[in-house]
C-alpha positions as CSV (number, residue, x, y, z in Angstrom):
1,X,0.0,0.0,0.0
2,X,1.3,3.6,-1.1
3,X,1.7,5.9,1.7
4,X,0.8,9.7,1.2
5,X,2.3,12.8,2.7
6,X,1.0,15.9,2.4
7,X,3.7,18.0,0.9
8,X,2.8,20.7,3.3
9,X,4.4,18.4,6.1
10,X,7.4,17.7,3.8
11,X,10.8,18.9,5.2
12,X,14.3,20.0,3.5
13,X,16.0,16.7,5.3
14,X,12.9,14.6,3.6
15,X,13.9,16.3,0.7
16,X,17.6,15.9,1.2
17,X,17.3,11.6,2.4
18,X,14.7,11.0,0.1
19,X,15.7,12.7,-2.9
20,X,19.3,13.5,-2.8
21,X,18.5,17.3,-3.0
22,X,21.7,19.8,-2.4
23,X,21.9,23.3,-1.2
24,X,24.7,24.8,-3.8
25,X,25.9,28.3,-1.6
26,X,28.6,28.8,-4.2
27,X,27.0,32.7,-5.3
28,X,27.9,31.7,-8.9
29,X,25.6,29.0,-9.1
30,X,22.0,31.3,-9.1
31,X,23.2,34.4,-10.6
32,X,19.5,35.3,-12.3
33,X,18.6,37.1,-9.6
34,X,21.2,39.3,-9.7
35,X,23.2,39.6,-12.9
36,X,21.6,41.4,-16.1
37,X,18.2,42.0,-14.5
38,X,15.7,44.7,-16.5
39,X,15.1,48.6,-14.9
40,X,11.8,49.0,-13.9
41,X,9.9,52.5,-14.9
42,X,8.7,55.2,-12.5
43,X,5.7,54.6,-13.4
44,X,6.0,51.0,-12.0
45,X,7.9,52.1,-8.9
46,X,4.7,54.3,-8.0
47,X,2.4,51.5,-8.3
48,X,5.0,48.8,-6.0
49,X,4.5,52.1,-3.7
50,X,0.8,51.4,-3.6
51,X,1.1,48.2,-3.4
52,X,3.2,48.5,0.0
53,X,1.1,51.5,1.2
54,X,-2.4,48.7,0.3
55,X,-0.2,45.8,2.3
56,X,0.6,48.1,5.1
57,X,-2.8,49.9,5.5
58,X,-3.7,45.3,5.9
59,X,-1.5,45.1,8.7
60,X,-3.7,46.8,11.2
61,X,-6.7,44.3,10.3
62,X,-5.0,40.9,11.0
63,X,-5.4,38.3,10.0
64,X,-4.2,38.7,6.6
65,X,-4.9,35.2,4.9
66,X,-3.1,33.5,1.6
67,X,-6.3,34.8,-0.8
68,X,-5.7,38.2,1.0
69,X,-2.2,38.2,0.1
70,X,-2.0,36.6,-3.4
71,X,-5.0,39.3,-4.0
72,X,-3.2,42.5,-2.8
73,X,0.5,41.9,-3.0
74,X,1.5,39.3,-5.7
75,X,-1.2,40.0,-8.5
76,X,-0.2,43.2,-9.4
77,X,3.6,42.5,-9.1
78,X,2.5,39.5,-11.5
79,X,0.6,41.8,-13.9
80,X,3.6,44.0,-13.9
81,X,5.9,41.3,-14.9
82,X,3.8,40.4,-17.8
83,X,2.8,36.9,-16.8
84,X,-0.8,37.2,-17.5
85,X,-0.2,37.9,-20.8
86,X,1.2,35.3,-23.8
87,X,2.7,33.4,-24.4
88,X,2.6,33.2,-20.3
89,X,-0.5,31.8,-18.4
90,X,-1.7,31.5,-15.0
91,X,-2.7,27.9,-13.8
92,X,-4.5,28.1,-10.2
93,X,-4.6,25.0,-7.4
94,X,-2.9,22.9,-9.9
95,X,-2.3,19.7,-8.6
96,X,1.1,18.3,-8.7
97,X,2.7,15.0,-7.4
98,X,6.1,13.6,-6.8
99,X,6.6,10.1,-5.8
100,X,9.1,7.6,-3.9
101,X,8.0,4.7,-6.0
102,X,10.7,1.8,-4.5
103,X,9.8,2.7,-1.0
104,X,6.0,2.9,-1.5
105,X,5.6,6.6,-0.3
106,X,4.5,9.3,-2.8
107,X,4.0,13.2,-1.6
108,X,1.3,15.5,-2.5
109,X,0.2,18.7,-2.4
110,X,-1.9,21.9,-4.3
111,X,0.3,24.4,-6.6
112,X,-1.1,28.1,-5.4
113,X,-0.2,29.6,-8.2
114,X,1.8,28.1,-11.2
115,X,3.2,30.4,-14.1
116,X,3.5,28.3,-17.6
117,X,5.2,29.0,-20.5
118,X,3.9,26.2,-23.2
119,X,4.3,23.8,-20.8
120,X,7.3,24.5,-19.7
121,X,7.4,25.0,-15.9
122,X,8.8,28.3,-15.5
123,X,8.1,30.2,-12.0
124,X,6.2,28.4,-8.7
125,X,4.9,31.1,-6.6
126,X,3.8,29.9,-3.3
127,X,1.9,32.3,-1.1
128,X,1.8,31.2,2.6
129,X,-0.4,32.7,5.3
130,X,1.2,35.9,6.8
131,X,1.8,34.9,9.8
132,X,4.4,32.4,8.7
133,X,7.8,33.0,8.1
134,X,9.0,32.6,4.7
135,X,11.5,29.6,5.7
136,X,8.2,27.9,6.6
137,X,7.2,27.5,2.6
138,X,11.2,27.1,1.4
139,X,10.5,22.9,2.0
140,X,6.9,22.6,0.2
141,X,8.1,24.4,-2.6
142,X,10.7,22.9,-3.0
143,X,8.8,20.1,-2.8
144,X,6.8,21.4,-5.6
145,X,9.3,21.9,-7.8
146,X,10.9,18.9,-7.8
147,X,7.2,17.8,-9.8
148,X,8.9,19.8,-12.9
149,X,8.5,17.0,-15.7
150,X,11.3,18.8,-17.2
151,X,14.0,17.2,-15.9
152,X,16.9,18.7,-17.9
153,X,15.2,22.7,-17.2
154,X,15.5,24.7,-14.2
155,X,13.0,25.9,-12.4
156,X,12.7,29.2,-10.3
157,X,10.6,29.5,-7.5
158,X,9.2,32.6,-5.5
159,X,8.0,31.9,-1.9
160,X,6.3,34.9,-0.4
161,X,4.3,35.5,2.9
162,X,3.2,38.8,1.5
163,X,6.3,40.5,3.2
164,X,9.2,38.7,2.6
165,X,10.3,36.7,-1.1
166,X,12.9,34.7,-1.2
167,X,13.9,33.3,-4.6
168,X,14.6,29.8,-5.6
169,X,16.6,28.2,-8.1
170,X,16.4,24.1,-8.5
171,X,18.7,22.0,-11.3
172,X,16.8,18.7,-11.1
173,X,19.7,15.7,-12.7
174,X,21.5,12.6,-10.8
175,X,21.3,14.5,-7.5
176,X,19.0,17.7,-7.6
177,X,20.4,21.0,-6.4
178,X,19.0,24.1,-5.4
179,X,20.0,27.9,-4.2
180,X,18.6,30.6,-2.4
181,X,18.4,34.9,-3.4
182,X,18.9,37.0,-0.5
183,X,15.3,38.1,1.1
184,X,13.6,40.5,0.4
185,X,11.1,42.6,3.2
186,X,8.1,45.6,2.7
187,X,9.9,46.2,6.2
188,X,13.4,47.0,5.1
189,X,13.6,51.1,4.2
190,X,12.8,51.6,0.9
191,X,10.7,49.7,-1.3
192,X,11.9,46.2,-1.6
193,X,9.3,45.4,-4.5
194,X,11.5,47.1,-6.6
195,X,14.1,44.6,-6.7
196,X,11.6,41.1,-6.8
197,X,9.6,42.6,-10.0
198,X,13.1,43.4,-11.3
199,X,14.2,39.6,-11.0
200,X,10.5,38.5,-11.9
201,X,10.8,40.5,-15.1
202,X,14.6,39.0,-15.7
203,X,13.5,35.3,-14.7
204,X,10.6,35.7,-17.5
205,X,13.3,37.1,-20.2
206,X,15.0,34.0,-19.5
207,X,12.3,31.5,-19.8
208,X,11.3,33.6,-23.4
209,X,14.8,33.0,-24.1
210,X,15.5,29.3,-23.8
């Protein structure tokens, strides 16, 4: 008989016994967030304003739920990015699976939002409730990730709370790897937004690119 984990209740070491995956820390490894990433306009940088001012203006009417967040903080920073429009598309709640066939254990779970590009897996955004810290999601979407049919691809993830995003990069193969961005927070001066439409708008280039 199959035995099914929830992939919310998956952690890194599962991930690390069960599937071999690495943490790379070598910098050079996930330079997309970083390296050759596209300006964004004033006109955008007074609409990320709004968007901290709307996520802000939440924070005094708790609790601030994962519809609440996808609804006022990642939409428009997807909209921004272009992924609403082709050749991207949003898929919603897609179900996804990954499975530990000799052993008889499979994991699964709900994709909260998936951005594809014919197919081709190309960003896994998971939004958690705000009143978990981001390293919370890092395992599950992970977890996630590793359900990219396309094995020889890499995948990039976003993992959000609504305000922090941390950035993911995964290289499935013999043993898969992954990397981590540096956080970013609405509470750090500034406008942190800035920089993750920046690298959503660079991480889109590159999956238009490939």
């Amino acid at each position: 008989m199959v035995q099914t984990i929830p992939i919310k209740n998956v952690t890194l070491h599962d991930l690390k016994t069960k599937f071999g995956l690495q943490l790379i820390e070598n910098e050079q490894f996930f330079r997309e967030w970083q390296d050759n990433l596209p300006e964004i306009t004033e006109l955008e940088k007074q609409q990320l304003d709004r968007v901290k001012a709307s996520y802000t203006n939440l924070l005094y009417y708790p609790p601030l739920l994962e519809n609440t967040v996808k609804m006022v903080v990642l939409s428009p920073q997807l909209d921004l990015a272009g992924f609403y429009l082709p050749p991207f598309h949003i898929t919603s709640e897609k179900s996804v699976e990954i499975s530990l066939e000799d052993e008889g254990v499979s994991y699964k779970g709900q994709m909260d939002v998936l951005t594809l590009l014919e197919q081709i897996w190309i960003l896994v955004i998971e939004s958690k409730q705000a009143a978990f810290s981001v390293e919370t999601g890092i395992a599950q979407l992970l977890g996630y990730m590793l359900a990219n049919p396309q094995s020889g691809k890499s995948t990039f993830g976003l993992v959000t709370n609504g305000a922090n995003f941390l950035s993911i990069k995964l290289v499935k193969g013999q043993a898969p790897q992954y990397a981590m961005s540096r956080m970013f927070s609405l509470f750090n001066p500034g406008n942190d937004l800035y920089d993750v439409l920046s690298v959503l708008k660079g991480l889109g280039q590159l999956a238009l690119s490939i």
